[in-house]
C-alpha positions in Angstrom: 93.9 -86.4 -187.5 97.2 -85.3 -189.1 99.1 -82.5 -187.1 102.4 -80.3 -188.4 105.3 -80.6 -186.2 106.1 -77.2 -187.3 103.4 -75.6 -186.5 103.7 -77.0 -182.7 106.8 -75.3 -182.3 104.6 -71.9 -182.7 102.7 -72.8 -179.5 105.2 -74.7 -177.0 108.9 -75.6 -177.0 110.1 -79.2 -177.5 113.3 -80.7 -178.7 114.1 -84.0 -179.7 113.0 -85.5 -183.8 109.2 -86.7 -184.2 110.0 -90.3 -183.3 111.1 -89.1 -180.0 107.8 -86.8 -179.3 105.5 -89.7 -181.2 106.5 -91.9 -178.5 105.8 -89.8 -175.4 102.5 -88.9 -177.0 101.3 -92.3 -177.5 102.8 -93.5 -174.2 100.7 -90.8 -172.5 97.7 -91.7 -174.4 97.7 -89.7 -177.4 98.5 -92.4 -180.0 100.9 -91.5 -182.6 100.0 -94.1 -185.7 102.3 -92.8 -188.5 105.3 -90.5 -189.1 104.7 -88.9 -192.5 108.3 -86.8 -193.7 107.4 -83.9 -195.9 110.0 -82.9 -197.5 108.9 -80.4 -199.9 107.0 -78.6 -197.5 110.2 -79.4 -195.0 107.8 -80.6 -192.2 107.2 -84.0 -190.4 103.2 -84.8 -190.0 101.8 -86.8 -186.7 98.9 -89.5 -187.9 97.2 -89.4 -184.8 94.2 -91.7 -183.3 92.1 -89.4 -181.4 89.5 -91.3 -179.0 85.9 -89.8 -179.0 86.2 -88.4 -175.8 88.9 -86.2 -176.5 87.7 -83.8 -178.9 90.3 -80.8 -177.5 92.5 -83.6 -179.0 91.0 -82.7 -182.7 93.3 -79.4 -182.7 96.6 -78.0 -183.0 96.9 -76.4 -179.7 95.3 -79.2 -177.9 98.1 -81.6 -179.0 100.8 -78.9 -178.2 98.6 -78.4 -174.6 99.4 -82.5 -174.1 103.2 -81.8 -175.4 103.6 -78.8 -172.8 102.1 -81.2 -169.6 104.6 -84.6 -170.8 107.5 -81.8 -171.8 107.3 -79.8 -168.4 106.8 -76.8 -170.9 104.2 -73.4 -171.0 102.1 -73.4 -173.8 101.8 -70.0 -175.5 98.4 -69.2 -177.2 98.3 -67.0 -180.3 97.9 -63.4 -179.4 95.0 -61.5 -181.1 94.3 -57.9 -181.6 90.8 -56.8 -180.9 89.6 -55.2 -183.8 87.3 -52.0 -183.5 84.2 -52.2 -185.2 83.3 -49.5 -188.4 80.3 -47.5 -187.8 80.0 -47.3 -191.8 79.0 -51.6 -191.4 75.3 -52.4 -192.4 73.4 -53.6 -189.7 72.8 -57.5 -189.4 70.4 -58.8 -187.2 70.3 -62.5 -185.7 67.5 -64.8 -184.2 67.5 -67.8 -182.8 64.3 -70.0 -183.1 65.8 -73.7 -181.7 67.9 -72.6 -178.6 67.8 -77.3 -178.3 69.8 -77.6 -181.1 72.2 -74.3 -181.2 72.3 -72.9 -177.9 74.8 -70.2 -178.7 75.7 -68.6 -182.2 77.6 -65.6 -182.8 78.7 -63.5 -186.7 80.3 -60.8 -187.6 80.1 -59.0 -191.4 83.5 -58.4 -192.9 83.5 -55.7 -195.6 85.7 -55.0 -198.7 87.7 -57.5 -198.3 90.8 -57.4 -200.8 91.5 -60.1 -203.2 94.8 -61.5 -201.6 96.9 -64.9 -202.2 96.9 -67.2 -199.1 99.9 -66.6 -197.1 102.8 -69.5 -198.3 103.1 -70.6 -194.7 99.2 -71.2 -194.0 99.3 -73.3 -197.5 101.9 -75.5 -196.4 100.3 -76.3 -192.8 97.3 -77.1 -194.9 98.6 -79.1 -197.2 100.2 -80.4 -194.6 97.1 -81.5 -192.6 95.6 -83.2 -195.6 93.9 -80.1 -196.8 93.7 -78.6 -200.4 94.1 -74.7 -200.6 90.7 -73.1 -202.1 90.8 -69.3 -201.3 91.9 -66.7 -198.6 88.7 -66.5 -196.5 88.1 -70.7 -196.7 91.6 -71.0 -196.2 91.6 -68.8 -192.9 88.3 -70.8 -191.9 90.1 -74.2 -192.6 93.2 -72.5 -190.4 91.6 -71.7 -187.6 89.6 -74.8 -187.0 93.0 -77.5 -187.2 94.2 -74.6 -185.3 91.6 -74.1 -182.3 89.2 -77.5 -183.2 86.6 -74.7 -183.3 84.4 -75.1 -187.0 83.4 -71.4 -188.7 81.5 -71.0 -191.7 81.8 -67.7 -193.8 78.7 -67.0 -196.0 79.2 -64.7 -199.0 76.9 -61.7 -197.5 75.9 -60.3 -200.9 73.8 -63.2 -201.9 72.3 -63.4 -198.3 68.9 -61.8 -198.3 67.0 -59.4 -195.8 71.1 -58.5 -193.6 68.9 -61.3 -191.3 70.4 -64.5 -190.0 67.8 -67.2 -188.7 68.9 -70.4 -186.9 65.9 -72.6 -187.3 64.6 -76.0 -187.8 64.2 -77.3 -191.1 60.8 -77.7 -192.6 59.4 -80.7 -193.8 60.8 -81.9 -197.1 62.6 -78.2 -197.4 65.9 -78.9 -200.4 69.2 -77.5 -199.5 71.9 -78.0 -202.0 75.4 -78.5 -200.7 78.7 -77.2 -201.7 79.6 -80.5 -202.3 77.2 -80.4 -205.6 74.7 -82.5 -203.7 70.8 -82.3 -203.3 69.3 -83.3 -200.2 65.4 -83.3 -198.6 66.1 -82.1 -195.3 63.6 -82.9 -192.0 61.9 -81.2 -189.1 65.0 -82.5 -186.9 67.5 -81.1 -188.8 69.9 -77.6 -187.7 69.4 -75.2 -190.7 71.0 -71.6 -191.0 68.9 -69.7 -193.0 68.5 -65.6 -194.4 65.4 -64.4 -194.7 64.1 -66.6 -197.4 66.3 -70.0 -197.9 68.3 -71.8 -195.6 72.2 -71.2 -196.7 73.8 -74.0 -194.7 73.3 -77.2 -192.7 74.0 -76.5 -189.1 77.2 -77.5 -188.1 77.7 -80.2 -191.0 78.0 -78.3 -194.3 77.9 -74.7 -196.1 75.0 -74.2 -199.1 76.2 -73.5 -202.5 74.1 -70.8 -203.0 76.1 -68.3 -200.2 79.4 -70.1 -200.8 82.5 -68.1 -201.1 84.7 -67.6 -204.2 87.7 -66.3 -205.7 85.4 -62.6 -206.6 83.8 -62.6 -202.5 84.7 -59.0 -201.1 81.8 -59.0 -198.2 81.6 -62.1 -195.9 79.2 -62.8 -192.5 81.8 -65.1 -190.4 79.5 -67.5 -188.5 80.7 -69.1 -185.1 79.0 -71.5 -182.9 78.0 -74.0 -181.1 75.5 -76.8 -182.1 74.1 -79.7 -179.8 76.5 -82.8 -180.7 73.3 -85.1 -180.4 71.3 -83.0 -183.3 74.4 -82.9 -185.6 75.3 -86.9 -185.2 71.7 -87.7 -186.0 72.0 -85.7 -189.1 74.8 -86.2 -190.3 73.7 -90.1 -190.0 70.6 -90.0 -192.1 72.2 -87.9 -194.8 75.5 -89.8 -194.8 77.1 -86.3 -194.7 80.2 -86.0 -193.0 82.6 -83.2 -192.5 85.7 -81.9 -190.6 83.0 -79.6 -189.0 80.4 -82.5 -188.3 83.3 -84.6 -186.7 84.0 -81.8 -184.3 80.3 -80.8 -183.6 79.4 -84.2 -183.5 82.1 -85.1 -180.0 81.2 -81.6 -178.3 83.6 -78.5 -179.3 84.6 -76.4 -176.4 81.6 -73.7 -175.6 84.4 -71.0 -174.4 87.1 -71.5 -177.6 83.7 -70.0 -179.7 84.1 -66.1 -179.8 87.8 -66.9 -179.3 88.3 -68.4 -182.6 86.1 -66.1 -183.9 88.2 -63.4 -182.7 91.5 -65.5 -183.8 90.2 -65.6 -187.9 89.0 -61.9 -188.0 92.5 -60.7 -186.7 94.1 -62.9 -189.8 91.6 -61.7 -192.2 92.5 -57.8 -190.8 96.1 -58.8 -190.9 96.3 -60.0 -194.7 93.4 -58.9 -196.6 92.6 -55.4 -194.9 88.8 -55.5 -195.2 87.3 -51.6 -195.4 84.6 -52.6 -193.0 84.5 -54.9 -189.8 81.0 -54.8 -188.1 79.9 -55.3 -184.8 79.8 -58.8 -183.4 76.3 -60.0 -183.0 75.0 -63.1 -180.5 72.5 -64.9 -179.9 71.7 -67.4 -177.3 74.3 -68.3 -174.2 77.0 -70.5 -173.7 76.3 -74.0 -172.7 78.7 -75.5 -169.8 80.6 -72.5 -168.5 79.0 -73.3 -165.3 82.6 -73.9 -163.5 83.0 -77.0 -162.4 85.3 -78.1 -159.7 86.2 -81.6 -158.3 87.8 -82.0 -154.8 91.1 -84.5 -154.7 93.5 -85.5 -151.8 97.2 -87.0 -151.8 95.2 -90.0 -149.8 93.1 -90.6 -152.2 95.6 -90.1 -155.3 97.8 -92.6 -153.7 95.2 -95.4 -152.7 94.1 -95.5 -156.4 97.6 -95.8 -157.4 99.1 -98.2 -154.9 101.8 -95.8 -154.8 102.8 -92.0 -153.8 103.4 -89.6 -156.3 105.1 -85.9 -155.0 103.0 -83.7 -154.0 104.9 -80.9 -156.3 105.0 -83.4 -159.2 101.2 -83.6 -159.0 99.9 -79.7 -159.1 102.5 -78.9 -161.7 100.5 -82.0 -164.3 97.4 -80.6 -163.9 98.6 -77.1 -163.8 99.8 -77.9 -167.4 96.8 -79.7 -168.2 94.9 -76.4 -167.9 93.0 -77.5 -164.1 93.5 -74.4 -161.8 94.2 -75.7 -158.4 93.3 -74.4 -154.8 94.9 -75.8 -151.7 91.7 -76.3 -149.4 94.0 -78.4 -146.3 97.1 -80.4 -146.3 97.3 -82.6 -148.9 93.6 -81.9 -150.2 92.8 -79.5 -153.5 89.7 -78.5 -154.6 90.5 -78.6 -158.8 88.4 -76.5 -161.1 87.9 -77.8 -164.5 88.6 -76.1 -167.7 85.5 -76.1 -170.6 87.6 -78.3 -172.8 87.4 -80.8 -170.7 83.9 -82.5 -170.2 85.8 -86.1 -170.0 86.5 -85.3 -166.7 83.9 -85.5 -164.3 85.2 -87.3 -161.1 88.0 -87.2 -158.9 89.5 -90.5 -160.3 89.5 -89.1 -163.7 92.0 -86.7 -162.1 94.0 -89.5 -160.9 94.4 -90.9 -164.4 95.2 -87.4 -166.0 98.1 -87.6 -163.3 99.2 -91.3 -163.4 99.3 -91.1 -167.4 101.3 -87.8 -167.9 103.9 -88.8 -164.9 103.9 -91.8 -166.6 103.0 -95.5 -166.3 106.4 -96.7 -167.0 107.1 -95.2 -164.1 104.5 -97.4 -161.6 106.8 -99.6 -159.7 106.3 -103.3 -160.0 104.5 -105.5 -157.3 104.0 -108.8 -157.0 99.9 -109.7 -156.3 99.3 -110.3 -152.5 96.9 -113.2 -153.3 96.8 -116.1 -155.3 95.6 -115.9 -158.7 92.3 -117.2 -159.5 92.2 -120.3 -161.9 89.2 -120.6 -163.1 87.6 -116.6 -163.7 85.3 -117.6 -166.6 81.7 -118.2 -165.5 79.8 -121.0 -166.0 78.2 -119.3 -169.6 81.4 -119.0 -171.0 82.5 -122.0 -170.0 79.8 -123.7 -172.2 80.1 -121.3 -175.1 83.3 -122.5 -175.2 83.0 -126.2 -174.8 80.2 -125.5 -177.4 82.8 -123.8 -180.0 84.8 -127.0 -179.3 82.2 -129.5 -179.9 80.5 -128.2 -182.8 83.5 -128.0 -184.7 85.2 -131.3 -183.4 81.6 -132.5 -185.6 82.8 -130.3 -188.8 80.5 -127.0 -188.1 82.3 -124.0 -189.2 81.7 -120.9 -186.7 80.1 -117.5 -188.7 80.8 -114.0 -187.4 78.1 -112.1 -189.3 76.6 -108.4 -188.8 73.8 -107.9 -186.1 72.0 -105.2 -188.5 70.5 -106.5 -191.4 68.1 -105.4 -194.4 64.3 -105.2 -194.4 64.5 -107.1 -197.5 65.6 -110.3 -195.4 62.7 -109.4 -193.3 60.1 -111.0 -195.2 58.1 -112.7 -193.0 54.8 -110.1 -191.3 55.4 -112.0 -187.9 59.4 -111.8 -187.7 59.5 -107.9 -189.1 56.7 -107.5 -186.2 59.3 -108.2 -183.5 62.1 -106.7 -185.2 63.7 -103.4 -183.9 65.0 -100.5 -186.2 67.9 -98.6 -186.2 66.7 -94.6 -185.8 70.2 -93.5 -187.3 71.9 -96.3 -189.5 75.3 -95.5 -190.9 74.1 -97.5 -193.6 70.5 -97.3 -195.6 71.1 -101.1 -196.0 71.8 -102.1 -192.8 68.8 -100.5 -190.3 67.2 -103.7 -188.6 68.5 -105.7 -186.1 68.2 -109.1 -186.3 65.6 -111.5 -184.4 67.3 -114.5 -186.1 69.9 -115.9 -187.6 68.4 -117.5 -190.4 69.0 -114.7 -193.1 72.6 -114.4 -192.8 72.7 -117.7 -192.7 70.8 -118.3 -195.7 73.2 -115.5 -197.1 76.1 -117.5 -196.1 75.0 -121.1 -197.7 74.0 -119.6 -200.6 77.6 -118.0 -201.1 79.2 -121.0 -200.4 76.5 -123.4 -202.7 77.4 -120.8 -205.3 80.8 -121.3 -205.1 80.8 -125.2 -205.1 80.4 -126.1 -201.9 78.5 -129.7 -201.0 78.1 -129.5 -197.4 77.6 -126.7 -195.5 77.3 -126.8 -191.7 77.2 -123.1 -189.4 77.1 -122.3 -186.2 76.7 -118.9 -184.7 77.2 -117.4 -180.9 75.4 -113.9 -180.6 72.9 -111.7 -179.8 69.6 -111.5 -181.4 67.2 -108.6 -181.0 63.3 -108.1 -180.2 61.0 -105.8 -179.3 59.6 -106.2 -176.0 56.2 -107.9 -175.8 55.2 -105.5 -173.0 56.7 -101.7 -172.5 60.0 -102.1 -171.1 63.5 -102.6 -172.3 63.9 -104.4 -175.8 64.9 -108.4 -175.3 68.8 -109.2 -176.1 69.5 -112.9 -175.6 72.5 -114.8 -176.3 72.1 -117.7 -178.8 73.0 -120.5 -180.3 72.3 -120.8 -183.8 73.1 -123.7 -185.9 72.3 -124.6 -190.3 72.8 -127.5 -192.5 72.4 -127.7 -195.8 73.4 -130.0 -198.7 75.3 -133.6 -198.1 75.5 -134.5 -194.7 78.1 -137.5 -196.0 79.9 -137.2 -198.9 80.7 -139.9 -201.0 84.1 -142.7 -199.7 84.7 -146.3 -199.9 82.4 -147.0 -197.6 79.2 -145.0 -197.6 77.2 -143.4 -200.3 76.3 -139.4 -200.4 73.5 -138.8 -199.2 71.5 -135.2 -198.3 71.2 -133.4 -194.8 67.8 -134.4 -192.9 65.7 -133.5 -189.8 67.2 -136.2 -188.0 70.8 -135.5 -188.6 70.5 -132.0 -186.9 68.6 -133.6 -183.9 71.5 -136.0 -183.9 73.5 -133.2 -183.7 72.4 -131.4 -180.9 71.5 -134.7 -178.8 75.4 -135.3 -179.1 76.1 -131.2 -177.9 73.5 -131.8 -175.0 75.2 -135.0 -174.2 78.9 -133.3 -174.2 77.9 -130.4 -172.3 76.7 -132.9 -169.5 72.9 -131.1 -170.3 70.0 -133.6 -168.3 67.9 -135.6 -170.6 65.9 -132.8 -173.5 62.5 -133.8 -174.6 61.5 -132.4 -178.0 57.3 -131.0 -178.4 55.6 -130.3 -181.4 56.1 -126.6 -181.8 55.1 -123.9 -184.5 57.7 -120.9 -186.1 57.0 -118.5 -188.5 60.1 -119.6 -190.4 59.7 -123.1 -190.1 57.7 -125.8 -192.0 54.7 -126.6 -189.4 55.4 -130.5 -189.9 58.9 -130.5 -189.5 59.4 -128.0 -186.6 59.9 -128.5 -182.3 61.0 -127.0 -179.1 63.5 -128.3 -176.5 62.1 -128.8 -173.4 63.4 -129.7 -170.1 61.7 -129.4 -166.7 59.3 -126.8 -168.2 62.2 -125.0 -169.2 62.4 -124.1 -173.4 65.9 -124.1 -174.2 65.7 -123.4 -178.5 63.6 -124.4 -181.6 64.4 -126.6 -184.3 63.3 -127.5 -187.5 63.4 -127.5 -191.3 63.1 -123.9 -193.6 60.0 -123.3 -195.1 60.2 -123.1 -198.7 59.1 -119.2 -198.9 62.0 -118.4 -196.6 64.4 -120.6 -199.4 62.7 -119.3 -202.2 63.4 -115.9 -201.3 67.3 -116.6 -201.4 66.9 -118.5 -204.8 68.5 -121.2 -203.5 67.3 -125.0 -204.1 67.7 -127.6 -201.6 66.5 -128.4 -198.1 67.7 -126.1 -194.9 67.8 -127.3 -190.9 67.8 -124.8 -188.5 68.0 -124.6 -184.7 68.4 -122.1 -182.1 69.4 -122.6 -178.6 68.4 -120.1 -175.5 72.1 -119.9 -174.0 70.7 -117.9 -170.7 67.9 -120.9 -170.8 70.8 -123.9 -170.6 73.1 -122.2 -168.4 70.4 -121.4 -165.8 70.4 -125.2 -165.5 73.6 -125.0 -163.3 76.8 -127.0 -163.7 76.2 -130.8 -163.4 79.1 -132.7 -162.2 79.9 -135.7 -165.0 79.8 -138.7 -162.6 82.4 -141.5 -164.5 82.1 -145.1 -163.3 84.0 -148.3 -163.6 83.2 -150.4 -166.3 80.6 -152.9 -165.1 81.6 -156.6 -164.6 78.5 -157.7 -164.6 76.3 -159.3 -167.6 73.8 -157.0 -169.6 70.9 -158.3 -171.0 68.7 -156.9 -173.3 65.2 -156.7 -174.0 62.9 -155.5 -177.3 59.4 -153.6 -176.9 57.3 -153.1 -179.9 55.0 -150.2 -178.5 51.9 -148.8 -180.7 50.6 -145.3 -179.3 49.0 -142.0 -181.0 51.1 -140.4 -183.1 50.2 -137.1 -180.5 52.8 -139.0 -178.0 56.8 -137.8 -178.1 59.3 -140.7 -178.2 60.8 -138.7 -175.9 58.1 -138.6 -173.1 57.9 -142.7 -173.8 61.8 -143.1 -172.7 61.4 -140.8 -169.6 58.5 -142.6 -168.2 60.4 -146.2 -168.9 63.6 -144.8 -166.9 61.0 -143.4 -164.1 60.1 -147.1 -164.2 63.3 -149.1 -164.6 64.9 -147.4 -162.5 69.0 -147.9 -161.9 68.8 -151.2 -163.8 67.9 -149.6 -166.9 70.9 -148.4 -168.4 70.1 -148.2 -172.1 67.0 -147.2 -173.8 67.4 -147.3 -178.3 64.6 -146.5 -180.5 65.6 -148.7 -183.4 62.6 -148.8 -185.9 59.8 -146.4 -186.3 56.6 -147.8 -188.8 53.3 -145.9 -189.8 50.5 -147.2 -192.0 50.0 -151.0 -192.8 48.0 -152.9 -190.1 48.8 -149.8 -188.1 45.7 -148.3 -186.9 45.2 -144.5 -188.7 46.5 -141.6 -186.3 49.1 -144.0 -184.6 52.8 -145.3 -185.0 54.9 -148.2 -184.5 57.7 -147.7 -182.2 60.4 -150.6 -181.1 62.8 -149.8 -178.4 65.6 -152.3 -177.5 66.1 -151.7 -173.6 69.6 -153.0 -171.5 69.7 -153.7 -168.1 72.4 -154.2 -165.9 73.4 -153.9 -162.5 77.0 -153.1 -161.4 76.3 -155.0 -158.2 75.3 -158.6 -159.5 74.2 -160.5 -161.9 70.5 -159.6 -163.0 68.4 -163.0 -162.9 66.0 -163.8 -166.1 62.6 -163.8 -164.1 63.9 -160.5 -162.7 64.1 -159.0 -165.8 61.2 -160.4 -167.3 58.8 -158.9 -164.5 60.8 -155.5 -164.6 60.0 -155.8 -168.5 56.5 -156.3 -168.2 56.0 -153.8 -165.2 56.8 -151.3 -167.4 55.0 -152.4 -170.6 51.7 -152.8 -168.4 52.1 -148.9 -167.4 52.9 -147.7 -170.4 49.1 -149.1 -171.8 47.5 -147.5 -168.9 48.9 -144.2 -169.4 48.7 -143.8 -173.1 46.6 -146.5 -174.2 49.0 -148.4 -176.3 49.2 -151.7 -177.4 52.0 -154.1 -178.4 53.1 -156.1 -181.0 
């Protein structure tokens, strides 16, 4: 928000140039991002980041509010004179029908209104703030609300119809066109202000062109009001309509500063354009939130949240400035009572910050820690995501940082869409899932960088993905792992030949990451994916536990993309591995005893993992069987159908002693005799 440093100085004294005043503001919170000197309107403008829970920070007296509190000033609010109402002013009549989404709304009708220049001094603050001068009565209107952070609307009352003003849902598929030249199909959820036949604005986000004022308006119905923030964000959302009003309504204005900047644009209107007739104001509805709310603090407790005592007189006279209206209740104890501007504040150490940051937190004497600090505070997850990051790219992956919302269009698959969630109001159109995989901003990102010349293309990903729950309950958010190759695994040297990514290399890839993380032996299991080819595609397993999938793309999935070529995918369960614990990594000497090895050509159904072969020969072999290496894999031939080849070289060795020949030959043939009774295998 931008905010004149001249008009400041017409609600609270301050000396000292803008640098000065930037840097108390953004030392108490209120950051100052940008200076802006305006010399031809001979005026300095704040550029100010306002945090969503300070809306009464969206206003020209809210900001000179904070100034008066860090300045030990009084703020002085614009005096108004009450205007009597003409008993010559039509009668208007006002109804309510969706008290949910505006609880409180209140008009008046402004007669014979003469045709007056903006004052020179309101152009320049508006200009100033970043806004273009239209007319008198939109320039008062756009006045008031940088002024009080309160939106108004003024309607041009001669093309209302029926004197009637109806706040109302819209119907379904009702057309409202905007000022801003803009058509839009409205629904049942949206805020519409309406006369008696069409509605005539969008409730708290934007006027209609149909009642707008112009340069000939002479009778205007000033609308002020107060609509629930949820309604107007979720409108404003669908419609991608956004206004100074809507940015206001949208973070809660204040429910009391309503009829008083009401009251504060008719007196500017009676002062410079002299309107014939000024009607009755009308209501509807009550205020929501004036219920007062108070909050008890003590000096005790102020200082134990502190570590340190702040004066007693120092204390009241902060929030006295803040706007909190104080009441001793016993020594050193205050009951507060909140002001309506203020719905940030709802507990007593909320109070203990609006003191600590206006004393100010320079100020907080320095203390060394009374304990040790702790050298290790990441848990044991992080710890792995990060020895993950490390090995993964020490390998050549590159990490992606890509957006959790994606389009339905990357959604192709009937049984991945299923478990998707939606987004009920997406800032963008384009962007309204969120993602149960990574796979299509992955494919997104290979086929960027295949378009632009890239030969290999390895990704990694650490995230969130998103599913809907398989029973009613909250929607599933896990952390993951996600990993894609694509293209040459090795490209082409002295020494070695290019040659494409395959199945194996990304199981190489995460045996190695397992291995490095000091993860216990994973076994792989013939799974099935909806994005996966059903030949080419397993889960890890370990101890019952699935930690991820893996397998190669199915072509529909690549096809969609337009991208030629074959794509590996995993994804690993991040709660899944770290529930495993942390495993010491036991080293050990290097042995200085002979190994000797041993080969075992093994035929079994091709049903039975390689995986579950090695685990029951180390069940078997026990501590002499170091080494287990499958080394040549064989179908077809004098193979028997619906079976494979396997040949394993095994090493054993004892750090103790030297293994004798006979002892290793009946260890060998112990465990080639179990493996035939178990899965009915034969050898070679």
């Amino acid at each position: 928000m931008k905010v004149s440093l001249d008009w400041l100085h017409d609600y609270v004294s301050f000396r000292g140039d803008g640098a000065a005043m930037a840097e108390k503001l953004t030392l108490a919170g209120l950051e100052v991002k940008k200076i802006e000197e305006r010399a031809d309107l001979q005026d300095k403008v704040f550029e100010t980041e306002i945090t969503s829970n300070r809306p009464d920070w969206l206003s020209h007296i809210g900001v000179a509010r904070e100034i008066a509190a860090v300045c030990h000033q009084k703020l002085k609010l614009p005096q108004i004179k009450k205007r009597a109402s003409s008993k010559i002013a039509p009668k208007w009549t006002l109804q309510i029908q969706d008290r949910e989404g505006c609880p409180y709304y209140t008009g008046i009708y402004l007669g014979g209104i003469k045709q007056v220049e903006t004052p020179v001094l309101i152009r320049k603050r508006l200009e100033a703030c970043g806004l273009r001068p239209i007319n008198f009565i939109v320039d008062i209107t756009n006045y008031v609300l940088l002024e009080t952070g309160q939106p108004l609307h003024a309607f041009d009352a001669d093309r209302l119809k029926g004197n009637k003003i109806v706040v109302r849902r819209a119907k379904p598929q009702e057309k409202f066109a905007a000022i801003n030249e803009n058509h839009y199909e409205l629904y049942p959820e949206d805020i519409v202000i309406s006369d008696t036949e069409n509605p005539c604005a969008l409730g708290g986000v934007m006027g209609g062109k149909e009642s707008e004022i112009d340069s000939e308006t002479k009778n205007i119905f000033l609308e002020s009001a107060f609509f629930n923030p949820r309604f107007i964000r979720r409108t404003s959302r669908r419609l991608g309509l956004s206004s100074d009003s809507s940015y206001r309504f949208e973070r809660r204005v204040d429910p009391q500063g309503v009829d008083f900047s009401r009251q504060r644009a008719v007196d500017l209107i009676c002062h410079y354009a002299c309107p014939e007739t000024v009607g009755p104001v009308i209501r509807a509805g009550k205020k929501p939130g004036v219920k007062v709310r108070n909050l008890k603090l003590s000096a005790k407790e102020l200082e134990g949240i502190l570590g340190f005592k702040i004066p007693e007189k120092n204390v009241l006279n902060i929030l006295t400035r803040l706007g909190f209206q104080i009441k001793r209740i016993s020594k050193g104890a205050w009951r507060i009572t909140l002001p309506s501007y203020r719905g940030d504040v709802s507990a007593p150490v909320d109070l203990v910050e609006e003191v600590a940051r206006i004393y100010g937190y320079e100020k907080i004497p320095e203390s060394l820690p009374s304990r040790p600090p702790l050298l290790d505070q990441d848990s044991f997850a992080q710890d792995l995501e990060t020895r993950a990051r490390q090995v993964l790219c020490g390998i050549g992956f590159h990490e992606t940082i890509t957006v959790s919302l994606i389009s339905k269009n990357y959604l192709a698959n009937p049984e991945i869409l299923n478990k998707a969630i939606s987004v009920q109001n997406p800032q963008n159109k384009d962007l309204c899932w969120m993602r149960p995989t990574f796979l299509p901003s992955f494919l997104q990102v290979i086929k960027r960088n295949v378009d632009f010349g890239s030969k290999q293309v390895l990704l990694y990903e650490l995230s969130n993905l998103y599913q809907k729950p398989v029973r009613p309950s909250l929607a599933s958010e896990k952390r993951v792992l996600g990993l894609a190759l694509a293209g040459k695994w090795s490209l082409k040297n002295w020494v070695d030949a290019e040659r494409e990514v395959t199945f194996y290399d990304l199981k190489g890839t995460l045996e190695h990451l397992f291995a490095s993380l000091g993860i216990p032996k994973i076994c792989y299991e013939r799974s099935s994916h909806p994005l996966l080819k059903t030949h080419n595609s397993e889960s890890l397993q370990t101890h019952g536990t699935t930690l991820g999938i893996l397998g190669e793309v199915s072509a529909q999935e690549i096809k969609h993309w337009d991208f030629e070529g074959e794509v590996f995918y995993a994804e690993i369960f991040l709660e899944a591995l770290a529930s495993l614990g942390k495993k010491l990594t036991l080293v050990r000497e290097i042995p200085k005893f002979p190994a000797m090895e041993r080969d075992l050509a093994i035929c079994v159904p091709e049903s039975v993992p390689s995986g579950e072969l090695e685990e029951e020969m180390r069940k078997l072999g026990g501590s002499l069987l170091t080494k287990i290496e499958l080394f040549d894999l064989y179908r077809g031939g004098r193979v028997s159908p619906g079976h494979k080849n396997l040949a394993y070289r095994l090493t054993y060795q004892s750090y103790e002693r030297t293994l004798l020949s006979e002892e290793i030959q009946s260890l060998h043939h112990k465990i080639a005799n179990s493996l035939a009774l178990k899965y009915q295998a034969t050898f070679q």
